[in-house]
TIGUVEX-998672 format. One record per atom (N, C-alpha, C, O, CB): x, y, z; residue in one letter. Coordinates in pm, whole numbers, plus 50000, padded with zeros to 5 digits. Each point is the difference from the previous one (the first is absolute). Glycine has a CB too. Layout:
# residues N
XYZA
...
# end
This chain:
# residues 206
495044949751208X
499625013550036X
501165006650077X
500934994150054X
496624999349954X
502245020249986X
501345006050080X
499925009550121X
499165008950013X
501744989749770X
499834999150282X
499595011250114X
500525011149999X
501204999549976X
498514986550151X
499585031049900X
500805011749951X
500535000350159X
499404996450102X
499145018649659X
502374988850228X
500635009250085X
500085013850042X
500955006649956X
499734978449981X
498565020050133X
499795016149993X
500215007050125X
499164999650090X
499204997349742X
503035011350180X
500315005950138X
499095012749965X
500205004349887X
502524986450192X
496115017450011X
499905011250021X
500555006150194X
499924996250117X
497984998949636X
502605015550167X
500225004950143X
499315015350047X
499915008549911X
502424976950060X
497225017950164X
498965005549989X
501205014750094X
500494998650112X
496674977149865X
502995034849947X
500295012450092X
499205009649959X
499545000149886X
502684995850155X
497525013750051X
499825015050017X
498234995349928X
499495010849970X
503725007649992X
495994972450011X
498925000249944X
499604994549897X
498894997849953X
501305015950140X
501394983149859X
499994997249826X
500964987650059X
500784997650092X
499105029749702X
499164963050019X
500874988749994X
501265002249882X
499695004649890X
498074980050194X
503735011849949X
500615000549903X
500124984549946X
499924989450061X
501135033550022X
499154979849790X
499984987149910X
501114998849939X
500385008749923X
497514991850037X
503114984150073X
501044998949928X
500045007749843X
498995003549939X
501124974650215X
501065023349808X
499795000449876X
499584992149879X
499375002749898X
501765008150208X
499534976649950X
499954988549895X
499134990650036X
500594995850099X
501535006749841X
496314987050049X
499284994050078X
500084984649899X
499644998349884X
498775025850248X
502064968749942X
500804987749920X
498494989950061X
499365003750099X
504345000849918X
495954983649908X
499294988050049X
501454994250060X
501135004750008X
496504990949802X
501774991850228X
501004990250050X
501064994049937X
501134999550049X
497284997450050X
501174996949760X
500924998849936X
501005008649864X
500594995749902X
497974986750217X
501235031049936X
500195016449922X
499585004749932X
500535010649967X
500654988950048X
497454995549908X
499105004049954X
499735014649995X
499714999550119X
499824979949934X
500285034449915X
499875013349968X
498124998850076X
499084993449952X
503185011949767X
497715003950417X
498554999149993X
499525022349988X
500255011850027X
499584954250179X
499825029649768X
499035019949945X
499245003550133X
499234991450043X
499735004549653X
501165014250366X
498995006050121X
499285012949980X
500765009649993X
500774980350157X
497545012149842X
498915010550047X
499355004550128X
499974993450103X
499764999249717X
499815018250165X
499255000750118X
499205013250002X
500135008049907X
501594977350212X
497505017249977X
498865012849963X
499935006150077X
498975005050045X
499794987649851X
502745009350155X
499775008350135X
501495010049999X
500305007550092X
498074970050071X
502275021049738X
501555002050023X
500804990450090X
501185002950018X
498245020349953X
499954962550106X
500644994550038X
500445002550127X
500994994150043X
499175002649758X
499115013150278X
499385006450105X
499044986250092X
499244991449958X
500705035949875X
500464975450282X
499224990350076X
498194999849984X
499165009049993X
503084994450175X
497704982749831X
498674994749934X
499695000049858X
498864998249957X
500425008750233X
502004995449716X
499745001449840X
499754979650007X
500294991150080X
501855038649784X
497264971350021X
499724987349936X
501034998349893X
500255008949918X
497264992150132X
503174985349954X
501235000149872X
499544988249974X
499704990150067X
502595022849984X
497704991949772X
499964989349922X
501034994649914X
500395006649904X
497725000550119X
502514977550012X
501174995149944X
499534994149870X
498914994449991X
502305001550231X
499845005949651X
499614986549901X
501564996349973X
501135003150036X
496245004549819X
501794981650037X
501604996349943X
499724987549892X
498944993850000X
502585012450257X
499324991849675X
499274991349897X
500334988350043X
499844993149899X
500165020349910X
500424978550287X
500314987250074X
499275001250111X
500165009950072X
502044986149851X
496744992650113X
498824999550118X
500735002450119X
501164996350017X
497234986649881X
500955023150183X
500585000250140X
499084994550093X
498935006149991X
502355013149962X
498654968550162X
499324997050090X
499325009150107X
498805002550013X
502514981149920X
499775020950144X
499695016650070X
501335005650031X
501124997349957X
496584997450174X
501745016349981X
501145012650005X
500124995550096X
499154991750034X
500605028849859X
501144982350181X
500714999450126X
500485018050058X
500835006949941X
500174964049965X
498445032550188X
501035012250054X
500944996950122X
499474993050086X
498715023049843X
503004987450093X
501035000150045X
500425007750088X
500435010249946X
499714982249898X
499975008250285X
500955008350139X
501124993750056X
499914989350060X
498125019350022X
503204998649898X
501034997950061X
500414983049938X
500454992150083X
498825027650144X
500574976249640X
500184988149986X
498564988850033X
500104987949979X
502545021750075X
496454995049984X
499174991550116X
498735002549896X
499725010949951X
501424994150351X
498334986049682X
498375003349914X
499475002150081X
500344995550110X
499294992849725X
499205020050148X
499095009050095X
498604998649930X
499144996550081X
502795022149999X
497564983549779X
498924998549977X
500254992449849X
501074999449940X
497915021350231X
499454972649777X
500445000549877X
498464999849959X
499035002950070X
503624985649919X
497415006749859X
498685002349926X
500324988249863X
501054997449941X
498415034050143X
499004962949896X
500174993049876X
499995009449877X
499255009849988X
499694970450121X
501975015649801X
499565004549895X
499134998149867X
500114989149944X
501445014650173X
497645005349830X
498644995349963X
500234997649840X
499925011349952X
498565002950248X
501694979049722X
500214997049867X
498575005949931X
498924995150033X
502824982250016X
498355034249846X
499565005949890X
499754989449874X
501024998049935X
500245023450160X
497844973249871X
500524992949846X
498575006449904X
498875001950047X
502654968350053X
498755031549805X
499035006849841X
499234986450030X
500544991650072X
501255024449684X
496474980950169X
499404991649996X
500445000049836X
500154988649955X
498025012550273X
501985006249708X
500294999249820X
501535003249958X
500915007750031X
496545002249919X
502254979349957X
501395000049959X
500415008849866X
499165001649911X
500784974950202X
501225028449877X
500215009749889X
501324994449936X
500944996150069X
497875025750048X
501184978249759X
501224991949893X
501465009649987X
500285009349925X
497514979649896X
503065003650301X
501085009049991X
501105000449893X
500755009549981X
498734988850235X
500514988749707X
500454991049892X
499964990349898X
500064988650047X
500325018350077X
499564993349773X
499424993249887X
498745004749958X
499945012249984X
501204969950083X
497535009549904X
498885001549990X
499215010349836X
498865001749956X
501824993650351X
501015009749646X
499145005549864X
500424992449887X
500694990050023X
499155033850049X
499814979449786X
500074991949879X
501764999849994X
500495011250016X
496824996849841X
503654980850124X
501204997749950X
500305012049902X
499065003649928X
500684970650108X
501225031149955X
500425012349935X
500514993949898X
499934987750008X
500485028050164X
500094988449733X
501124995249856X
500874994650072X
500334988749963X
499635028849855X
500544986650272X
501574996050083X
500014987250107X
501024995650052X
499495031549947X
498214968150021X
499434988750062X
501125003350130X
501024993650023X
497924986649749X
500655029350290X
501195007650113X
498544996350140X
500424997650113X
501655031749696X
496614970750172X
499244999250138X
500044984850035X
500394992849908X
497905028250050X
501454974350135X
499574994650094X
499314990649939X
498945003549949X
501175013350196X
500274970049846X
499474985649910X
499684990850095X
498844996049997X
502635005449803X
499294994150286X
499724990150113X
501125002650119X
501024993350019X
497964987749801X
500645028950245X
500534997750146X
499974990050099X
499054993550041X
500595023849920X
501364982650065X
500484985850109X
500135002850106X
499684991750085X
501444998149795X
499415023250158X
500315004950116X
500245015250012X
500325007049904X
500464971150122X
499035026650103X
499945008950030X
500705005750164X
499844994450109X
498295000149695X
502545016050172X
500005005350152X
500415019350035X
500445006849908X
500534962750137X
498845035750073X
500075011250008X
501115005850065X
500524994750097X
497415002549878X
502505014749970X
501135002950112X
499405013350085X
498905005749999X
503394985149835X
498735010850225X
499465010050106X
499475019049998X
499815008650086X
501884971250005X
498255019549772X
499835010749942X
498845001149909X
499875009949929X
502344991550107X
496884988049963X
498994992549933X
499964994449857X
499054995349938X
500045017350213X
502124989149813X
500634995949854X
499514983650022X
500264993350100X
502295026249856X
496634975649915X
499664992049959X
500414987649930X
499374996949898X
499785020050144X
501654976849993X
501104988249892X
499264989849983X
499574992650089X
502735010649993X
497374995449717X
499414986949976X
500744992249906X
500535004349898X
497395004650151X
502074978749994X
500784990549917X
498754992949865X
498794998150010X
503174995450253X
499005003949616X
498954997749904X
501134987249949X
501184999849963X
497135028149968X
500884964750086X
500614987549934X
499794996249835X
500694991049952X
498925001050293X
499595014049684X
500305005949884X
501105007349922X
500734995049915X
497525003150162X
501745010049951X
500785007549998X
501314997850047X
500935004649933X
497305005350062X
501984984450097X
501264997550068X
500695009550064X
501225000649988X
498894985349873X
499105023650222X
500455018950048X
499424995850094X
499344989750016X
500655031549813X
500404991050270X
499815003350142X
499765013849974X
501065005649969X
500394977350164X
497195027749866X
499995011449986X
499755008650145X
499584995550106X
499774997449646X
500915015850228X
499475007750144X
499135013449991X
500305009149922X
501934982450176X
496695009149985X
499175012849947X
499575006350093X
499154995250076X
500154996649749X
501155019350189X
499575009450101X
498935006150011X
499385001049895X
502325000950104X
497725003950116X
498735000450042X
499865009049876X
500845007649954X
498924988350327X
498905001449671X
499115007249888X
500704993649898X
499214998949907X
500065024950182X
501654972149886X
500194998249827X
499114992149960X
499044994950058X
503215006949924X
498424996949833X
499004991149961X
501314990549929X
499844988149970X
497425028649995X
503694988850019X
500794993649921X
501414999150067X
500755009749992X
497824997749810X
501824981250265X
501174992450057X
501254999949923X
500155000849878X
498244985750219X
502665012250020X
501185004849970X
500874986650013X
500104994150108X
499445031849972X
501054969749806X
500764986049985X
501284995750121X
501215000049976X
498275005249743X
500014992150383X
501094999950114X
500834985250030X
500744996450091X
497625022750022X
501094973449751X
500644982750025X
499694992149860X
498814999449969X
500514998250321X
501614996449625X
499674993249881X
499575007649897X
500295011949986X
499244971650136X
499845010349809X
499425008149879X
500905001049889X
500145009549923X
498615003750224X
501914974449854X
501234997249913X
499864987849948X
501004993549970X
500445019250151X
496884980849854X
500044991149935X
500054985450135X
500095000650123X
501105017349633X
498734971350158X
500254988750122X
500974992749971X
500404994849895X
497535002850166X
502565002550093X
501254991849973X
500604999950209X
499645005050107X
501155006649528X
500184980050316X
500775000850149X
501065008750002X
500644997850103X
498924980249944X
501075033549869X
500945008350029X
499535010250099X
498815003150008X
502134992149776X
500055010550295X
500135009750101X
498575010049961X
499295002650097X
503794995549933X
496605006249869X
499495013849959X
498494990849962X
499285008749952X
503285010949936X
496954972450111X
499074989549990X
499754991550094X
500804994750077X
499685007149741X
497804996450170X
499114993850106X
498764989849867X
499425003149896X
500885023750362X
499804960749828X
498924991349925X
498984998050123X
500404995350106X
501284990749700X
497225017150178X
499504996850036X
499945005650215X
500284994950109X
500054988449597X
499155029050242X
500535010450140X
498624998250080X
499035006349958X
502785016249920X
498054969750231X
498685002850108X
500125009550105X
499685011849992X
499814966449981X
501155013950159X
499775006250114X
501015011350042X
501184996550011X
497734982250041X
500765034949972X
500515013850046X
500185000250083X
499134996150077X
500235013349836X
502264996850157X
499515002750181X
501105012149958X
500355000049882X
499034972550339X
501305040349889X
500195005650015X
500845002950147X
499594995050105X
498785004649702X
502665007850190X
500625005050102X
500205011350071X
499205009049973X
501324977849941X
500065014950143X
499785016050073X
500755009049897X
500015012350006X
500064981050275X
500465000549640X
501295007149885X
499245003249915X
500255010749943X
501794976950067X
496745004549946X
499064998849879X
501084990449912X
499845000449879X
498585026250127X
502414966950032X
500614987449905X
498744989350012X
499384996650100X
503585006249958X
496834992249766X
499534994149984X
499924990149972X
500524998349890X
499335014250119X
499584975350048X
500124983250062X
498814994449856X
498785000850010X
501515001750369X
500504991749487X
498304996449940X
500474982750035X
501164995850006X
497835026949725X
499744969250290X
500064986549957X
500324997849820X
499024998249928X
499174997650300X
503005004449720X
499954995449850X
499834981150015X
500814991050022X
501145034049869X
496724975350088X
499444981849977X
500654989349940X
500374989350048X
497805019849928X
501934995749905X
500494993049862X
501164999050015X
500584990749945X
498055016649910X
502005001150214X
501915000250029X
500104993850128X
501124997550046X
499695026249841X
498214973850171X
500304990650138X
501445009850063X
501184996550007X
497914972549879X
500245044650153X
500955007750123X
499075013049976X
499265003949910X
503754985850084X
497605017450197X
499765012749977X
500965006649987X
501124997850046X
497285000650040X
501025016449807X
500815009249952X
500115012650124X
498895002350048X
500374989749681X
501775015650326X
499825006949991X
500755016749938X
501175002749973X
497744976650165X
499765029849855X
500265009249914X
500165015250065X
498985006750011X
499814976949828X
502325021250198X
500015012450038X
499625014649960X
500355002649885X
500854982850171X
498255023550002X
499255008649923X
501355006549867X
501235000250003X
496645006550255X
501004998149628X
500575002349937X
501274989749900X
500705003849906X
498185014750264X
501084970549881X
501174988249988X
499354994849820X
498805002149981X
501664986450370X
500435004849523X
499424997649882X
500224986750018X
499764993649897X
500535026449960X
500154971850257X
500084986949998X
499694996750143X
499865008550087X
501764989749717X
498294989350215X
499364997850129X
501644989050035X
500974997249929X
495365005050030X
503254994050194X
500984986250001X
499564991650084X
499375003150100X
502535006849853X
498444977250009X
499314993250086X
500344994850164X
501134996250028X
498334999649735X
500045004450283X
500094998650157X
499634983950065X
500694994150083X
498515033549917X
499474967449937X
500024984950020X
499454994549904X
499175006349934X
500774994250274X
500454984349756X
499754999949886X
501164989949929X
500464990450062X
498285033949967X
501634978749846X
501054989849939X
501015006550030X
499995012350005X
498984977249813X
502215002450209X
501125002850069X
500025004550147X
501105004650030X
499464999549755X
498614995950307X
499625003650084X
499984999250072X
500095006450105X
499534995449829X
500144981550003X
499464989750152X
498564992949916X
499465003949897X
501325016650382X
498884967649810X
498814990549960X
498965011150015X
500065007350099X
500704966649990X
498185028049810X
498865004550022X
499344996449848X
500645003749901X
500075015350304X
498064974049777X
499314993649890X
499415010449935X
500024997649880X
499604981550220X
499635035949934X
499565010549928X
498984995050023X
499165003849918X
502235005249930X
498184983450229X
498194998749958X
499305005350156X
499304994350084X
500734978649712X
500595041650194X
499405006650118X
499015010349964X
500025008549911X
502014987550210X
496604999650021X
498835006950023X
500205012950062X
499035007550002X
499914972150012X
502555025850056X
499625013550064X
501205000849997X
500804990749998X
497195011250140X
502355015449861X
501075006150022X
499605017550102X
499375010349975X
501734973149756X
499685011550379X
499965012750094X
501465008550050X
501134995450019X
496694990550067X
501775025649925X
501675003550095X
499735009750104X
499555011249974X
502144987549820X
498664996050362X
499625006650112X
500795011549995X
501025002149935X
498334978850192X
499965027349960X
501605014550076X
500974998550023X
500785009550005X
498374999050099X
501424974249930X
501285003950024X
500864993749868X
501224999250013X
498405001850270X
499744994549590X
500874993749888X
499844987949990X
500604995849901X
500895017850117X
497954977850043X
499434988149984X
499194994149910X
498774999950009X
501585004750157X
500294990349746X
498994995649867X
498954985850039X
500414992450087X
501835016649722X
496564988350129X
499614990350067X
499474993849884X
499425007449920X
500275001450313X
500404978449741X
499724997149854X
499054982450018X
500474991150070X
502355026149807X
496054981550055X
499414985349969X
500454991949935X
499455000649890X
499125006550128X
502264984149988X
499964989949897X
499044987549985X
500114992449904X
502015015350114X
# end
């Protein structure tokens, strides 16, 4: 969980609000409020990465804070895959993995297929952001793609299984490279998790 960081400072009646309202680990958080932000307005923060609570800030010094209250839907709605295979056998066959970036863009890995697509909020139809060149171990190819993680760059970290390493793939990039893996260094590929913290730290199961 993350902690926001939030300086308000209070003159003439009114609160001014940084411009930019970062979580802890720089996360983009959104503010509202129903008052103009005028003393006693109520502000409501979101952001698509959980936040524990807020913190407010004087002179460097925390002064008050508040938990923050997590929103979740009881129903779920199909952001990806879920209709009949097209002629182009282009949807969603068996996903392996999945993860989000900070803009709510959707990245699913299909081990079928051998792609990494990405789909932005509302679509229905994903955008080829990794593989999809068939299977194999060349640069521009993934066998067997599970676990997703993501960076503050949106460079993308896939577990390729079958190739025993991870790829990674920079936005927009038609080949990936590998980072650990063969030639690398010892690592067997028979890893359960792949993560990457705020500061670039890859964290991997073998």
């Amino acid at each position: 969980m993350k902690r926001l960081l939030l300086s308000l400072i209070l003159m003439a009646r009114f609160l001014i609000l940084p411009p930019t309202i970062l979580a802890q680990c720089g996360y983009p958080i959104s503010v509202t409020t129903n008052n103009n932000y005028c003393v006693g307005s109520t502000l409501a923060l979101s952001s698509t990465h959980a936040l524990a609570s807020i913190v407010w800030y004087k002179d460097g010094q925390p002064v008050d804070s508040a938990r923050a209250v997590q929103s979740l839907s009881t129903s779920g709605v199909t952001v990806a895959g879920g209709i009949p295979l097209d002629s182009n056998n282009s949807q969603v066959v068996f996903c392996t993995g999945i993860c989000v970036d900070n803009n709510g863009n959707l990245y699913v890995a299909d081990n079928i297929h051998e792609w990494v697509k990405k789909y932005k909020p509302g679509d229905t139809v994903g955008v080829l952001v990794a593989g999809g060149n068939g299977t194999g171990a060349n640069a521009n190819q993934l066998h067997n793609p599970t676990n997703l993680a993501l960076d503050g760059q949106n460079n993308l970290y896939i577990y390729d299984a079958a190739n025993n390493r991870i790829q990674l793939w920079a936005p927009g990039a038609t080949v990936g490279a590998t980072i650990i893996g063969v030639g690398t260094g010892s690592y067997s590929g028979l890893g359960s998790g792949l993560a990457v913290d705020c500061m670039g730290n890859i964290y991997v199961g073998d």
